[in-house]
C-alpha positions in Angstrom: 22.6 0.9 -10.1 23.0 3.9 -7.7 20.5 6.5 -8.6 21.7 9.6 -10.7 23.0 12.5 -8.2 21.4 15.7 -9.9 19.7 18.9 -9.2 16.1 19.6 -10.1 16.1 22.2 -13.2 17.6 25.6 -12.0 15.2 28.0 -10.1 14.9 31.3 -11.3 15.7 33.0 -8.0 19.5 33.1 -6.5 21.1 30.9 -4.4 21.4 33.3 -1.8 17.9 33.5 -1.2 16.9 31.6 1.8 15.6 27.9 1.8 12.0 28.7 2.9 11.3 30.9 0.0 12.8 28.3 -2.5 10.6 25.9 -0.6 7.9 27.6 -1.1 8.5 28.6 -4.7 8.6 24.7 -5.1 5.3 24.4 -4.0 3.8 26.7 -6.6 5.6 25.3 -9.5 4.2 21.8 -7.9 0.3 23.0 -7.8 0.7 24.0 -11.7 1.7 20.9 -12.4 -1.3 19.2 -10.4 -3.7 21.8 -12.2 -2.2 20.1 -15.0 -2.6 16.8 -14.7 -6.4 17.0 -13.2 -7.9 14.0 -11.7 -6.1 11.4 -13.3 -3.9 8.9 -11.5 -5.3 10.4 -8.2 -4.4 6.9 -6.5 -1.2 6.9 -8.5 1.5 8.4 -5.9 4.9 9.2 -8.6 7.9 10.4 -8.1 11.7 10.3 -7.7 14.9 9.6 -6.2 16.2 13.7 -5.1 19.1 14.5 -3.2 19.6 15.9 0.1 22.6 18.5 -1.0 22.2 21.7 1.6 19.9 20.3 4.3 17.8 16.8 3.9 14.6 19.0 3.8 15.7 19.6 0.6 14.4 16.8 -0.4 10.6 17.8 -0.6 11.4 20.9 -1.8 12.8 19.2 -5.0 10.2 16.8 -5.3 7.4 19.5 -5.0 8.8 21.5 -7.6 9.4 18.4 -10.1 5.7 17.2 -9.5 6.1 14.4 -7.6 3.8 12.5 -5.0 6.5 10.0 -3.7 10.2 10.5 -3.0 13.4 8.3 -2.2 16.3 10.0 -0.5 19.8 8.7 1.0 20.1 9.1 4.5 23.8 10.3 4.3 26.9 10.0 2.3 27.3 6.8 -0.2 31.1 7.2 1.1 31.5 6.4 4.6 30.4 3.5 7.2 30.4 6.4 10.2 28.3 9.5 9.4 27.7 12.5 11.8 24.7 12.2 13.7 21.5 13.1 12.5 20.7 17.3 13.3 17.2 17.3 15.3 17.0 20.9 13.6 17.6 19.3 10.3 15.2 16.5 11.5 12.4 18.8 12.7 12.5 20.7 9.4 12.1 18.1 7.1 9.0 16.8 9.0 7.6 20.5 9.0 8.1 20.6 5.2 6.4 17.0 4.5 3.5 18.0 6.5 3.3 21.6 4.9 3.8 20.2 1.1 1.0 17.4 1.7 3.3 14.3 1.9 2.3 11.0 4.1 5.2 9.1 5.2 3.5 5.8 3.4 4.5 8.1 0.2 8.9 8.3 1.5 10.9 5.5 0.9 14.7 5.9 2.7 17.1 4.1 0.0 19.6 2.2 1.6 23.7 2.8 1.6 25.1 0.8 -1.6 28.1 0.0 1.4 25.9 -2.3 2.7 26.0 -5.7 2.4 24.1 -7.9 5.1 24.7 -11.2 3.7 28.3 -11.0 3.2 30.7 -14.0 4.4 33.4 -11.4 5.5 32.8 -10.8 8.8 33.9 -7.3 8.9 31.8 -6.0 6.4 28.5 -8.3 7.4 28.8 -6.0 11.2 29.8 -2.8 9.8 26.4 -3.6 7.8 23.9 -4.6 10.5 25.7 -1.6 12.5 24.7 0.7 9.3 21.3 -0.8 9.3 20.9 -0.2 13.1 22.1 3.8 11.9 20.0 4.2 9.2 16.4 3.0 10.7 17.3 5.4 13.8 17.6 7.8 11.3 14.4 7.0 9.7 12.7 6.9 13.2 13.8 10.4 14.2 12.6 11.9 10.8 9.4 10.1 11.3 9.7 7.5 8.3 8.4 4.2 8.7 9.4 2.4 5.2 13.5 1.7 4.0 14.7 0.1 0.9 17.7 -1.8 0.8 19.6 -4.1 -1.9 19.6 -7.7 0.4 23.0 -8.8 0.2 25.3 -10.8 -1.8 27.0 -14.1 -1.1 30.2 -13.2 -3.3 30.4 -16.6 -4.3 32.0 -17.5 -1.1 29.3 -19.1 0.7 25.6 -20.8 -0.6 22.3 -18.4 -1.6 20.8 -20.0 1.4 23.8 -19.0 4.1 23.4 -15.9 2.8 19.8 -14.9 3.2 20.7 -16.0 6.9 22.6 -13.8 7.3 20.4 -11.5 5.9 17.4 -12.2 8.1 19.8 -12.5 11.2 20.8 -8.8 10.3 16.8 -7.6 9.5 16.4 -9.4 13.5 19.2 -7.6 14.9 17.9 -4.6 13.7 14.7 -4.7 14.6 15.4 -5.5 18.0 17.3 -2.2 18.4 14.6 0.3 16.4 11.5 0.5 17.0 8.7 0.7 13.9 10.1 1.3 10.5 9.7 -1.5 8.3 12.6 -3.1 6.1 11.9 -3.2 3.0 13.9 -5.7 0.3 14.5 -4.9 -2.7 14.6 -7.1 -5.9 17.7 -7.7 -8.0 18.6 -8.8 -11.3 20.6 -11.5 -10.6 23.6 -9.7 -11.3 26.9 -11.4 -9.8 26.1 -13.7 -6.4 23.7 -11.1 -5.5 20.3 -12.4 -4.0 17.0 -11.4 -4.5 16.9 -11.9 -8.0 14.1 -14.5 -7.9 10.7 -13.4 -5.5 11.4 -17.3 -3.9 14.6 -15.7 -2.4 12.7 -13.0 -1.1 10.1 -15.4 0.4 13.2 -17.3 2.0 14.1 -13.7 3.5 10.9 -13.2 4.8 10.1 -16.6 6.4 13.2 -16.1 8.7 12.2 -12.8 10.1 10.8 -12.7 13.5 8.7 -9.6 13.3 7.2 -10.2 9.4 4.9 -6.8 10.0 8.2 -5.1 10.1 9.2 -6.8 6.7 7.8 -5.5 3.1 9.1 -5.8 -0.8 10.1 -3.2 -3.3 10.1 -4.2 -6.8 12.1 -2.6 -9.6 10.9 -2.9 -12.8 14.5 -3.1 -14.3 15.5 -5.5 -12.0 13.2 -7.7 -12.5 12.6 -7.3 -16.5 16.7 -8.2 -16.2 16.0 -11.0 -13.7 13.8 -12.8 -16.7 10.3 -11.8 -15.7 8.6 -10.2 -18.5 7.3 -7.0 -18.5 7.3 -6.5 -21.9 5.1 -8.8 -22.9 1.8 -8.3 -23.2 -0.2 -8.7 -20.3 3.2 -8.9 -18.3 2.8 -6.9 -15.3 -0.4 -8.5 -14.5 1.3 -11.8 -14.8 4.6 -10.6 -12.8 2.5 -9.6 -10.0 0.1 -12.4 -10.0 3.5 -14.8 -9.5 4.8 -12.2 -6.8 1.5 -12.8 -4.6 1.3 -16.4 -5.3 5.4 -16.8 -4.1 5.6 -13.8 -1.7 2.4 -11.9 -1.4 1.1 -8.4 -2.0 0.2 -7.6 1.1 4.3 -7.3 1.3 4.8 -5.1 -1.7 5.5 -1.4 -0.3 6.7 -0.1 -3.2 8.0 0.2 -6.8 11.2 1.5 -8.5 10.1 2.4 -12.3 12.8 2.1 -14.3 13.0 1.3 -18.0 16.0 -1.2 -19.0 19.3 -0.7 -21.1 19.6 -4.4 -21.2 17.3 -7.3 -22.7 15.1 -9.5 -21.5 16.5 -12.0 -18.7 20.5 -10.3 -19.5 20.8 -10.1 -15.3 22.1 -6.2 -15.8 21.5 -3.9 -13.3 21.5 -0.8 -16.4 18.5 1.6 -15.8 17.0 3.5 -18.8 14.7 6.2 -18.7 10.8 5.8 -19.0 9.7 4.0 -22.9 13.2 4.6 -24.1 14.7 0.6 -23.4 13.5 -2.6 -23.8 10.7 -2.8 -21.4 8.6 0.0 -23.3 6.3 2.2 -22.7 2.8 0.1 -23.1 4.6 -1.6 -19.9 4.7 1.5 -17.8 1.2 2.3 -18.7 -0.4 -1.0 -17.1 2.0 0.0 -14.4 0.2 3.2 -13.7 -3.4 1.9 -14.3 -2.9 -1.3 -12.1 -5.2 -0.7 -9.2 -2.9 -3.4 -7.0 -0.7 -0.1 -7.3 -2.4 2.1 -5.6 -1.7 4.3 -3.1 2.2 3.1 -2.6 5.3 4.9 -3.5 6.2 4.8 -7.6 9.8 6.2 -7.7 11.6 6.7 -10.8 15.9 6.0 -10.4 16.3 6.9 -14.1 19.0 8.7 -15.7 17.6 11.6 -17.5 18.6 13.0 -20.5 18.0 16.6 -21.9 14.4 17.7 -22.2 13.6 14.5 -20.0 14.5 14.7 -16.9 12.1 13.9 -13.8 9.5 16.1 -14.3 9.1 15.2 -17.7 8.9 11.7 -16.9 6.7 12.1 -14.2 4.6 14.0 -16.2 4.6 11.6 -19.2 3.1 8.7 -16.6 0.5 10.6 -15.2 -0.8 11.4 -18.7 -1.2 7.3 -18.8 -3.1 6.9 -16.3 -6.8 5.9 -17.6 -8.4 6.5 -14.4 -9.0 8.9 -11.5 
């Protein structure tokens, strides 16, 4: 599910105004909301999917003034397989900005174009896609990211799970050779369709056929995976879902998580996000989430959908007051 495209809530000042004082009226909304929230969760690093409408140094800008810690961000339109080239003015900003508002590039997480689709058996879309991945870690290289999330791939029923992380891993390799740095990071599905990644051993499959494996991480999505049959809602269920992802994969490859509640049950493979205690994962999940110390200090990103009076901020805000310790 493509995160929702929205606006921060309105600022009080006009649109006219120009980008530097919004930015910087950001910042002072963000320090009430740190004054706020105190010591807790001070290892905890939550935040959001923002967008990048007016200049991509929007981005912190919006996540500043919604209390965030952690951002995702496309890179460029969801629309087109050729985008402009990245403005080194646009570029240069949005680093100044990170490094003015505090934020560590560990903390930025790139999501990948929904175009994509590296294992695909049609051989026009499989190049456009390792082309697109080649695009989008240059991108990430000149903004000074080292971390992007992309869905893996799907097989479209045309070809085995097992052809298709080839393909995969041959794109991750192609890549790779022609960037330097950033690290790919795969992201778990919910089994939705032919699409793979739904089970962590598909992931490990991934993995073990990339060359350069310190170039190679995991996001999970807590949706994705409640839908892909692992049990979050349980009690005791996070614990147990990441004790089976470092037995099969490994923590030392998790770089991040998506929190997302789930519109669907337990195990129903649907990719239907749901904002924070309001589906079937619940909220006594998310607060193990947030007071699991195998959490720490990684990106926390919220994809929900919002709803009035509970929109990011709020939502951010909520999980912070669930953290137990500093």
């Amino acid at each position: 599910m493509a995160p929702k495209k929205r606006g921060t809530r309105k600022r009080k000042t006009e649109e006219t105004l120009e980008g530097d004082k919004e930015e910087e009226g950001a910042g002072d909304r963000g320090e009430e909301r740190e004054i706020k929230r105190g010591d807790r969760g001070n290892k905890k690093y939550i935040g959001a999917h923002v967008g990048i409408q007016g200049g991509i140094w929007k981005a912190v800008a919006s996540c500043t003034e919604m209390g965030g810690r952690s951002f995702a961000l496309f890179l460029g339109s969801q629309r087109s397989w050729k985008r402009p080239a990245l403005d080194q003015a646009a570029a240069a900003k949005f680093q100044e900005q990170c490094t003015l508002q505090g934020f560590d590039p560990a903390h930025i997480l790139p999501h990948g174009s929904y175009l994509m689709n590296c294992g695909s058996p049609k051989e026009d879309v499989f190049e456009k896609s390792q082309a697109l991945l080649v695009d989008e870690l240059s991108r990430c290289s000149a903004l000074g990211l080292n971390l992007y999330n992309f869905h893996p791939g799907s097989s479209l029923g045309s070809i085995t799970t097992e052809q298709c992380v080839d393909k995969i891993a041959a794109a991750i390799n192609h890549a790779h050779r022609q960037t330097p740095a950033v690290v790919t990071v795969l992201e778990n599905m919910s089994g939705q369709g032919s699409t793979v990644g739904g089970k962590f051993s598909e992931l490990r499959s991934i993995i073990d056929k990339v060359r350069d494996q310190t170039r190679v991480g995991v996001c999970l999505d807590t949706c994705h995976a409640f839908a892909a049959g692992y049990d979050l809602a349980a009690e005791g269920g996070v614990k147990a879902m990441l004790d089976e992802f470092d037995q099969v994969v490994g923590l030392h490859y998790l770089k991040a998580i998506h929190l997302n509640d789930s519109k669907g049950k337990l195990g129903c493979h649907l990719d239907r996000h749901e904002d924070i205690g309001k589906g079937h994962i619940g909220i006594s999940a998310f607060r193990d989430v947030v007071n699991e110390p195998r959490l720490d200090n990684i990106p926390l990103i919220l994809e929900t959908p919002g709803r009035p009076g509970f929109e990011y901020a709020e939502q951010i805000e909520l999980l912070y007051s669930l953290c137990e310790n500093k």
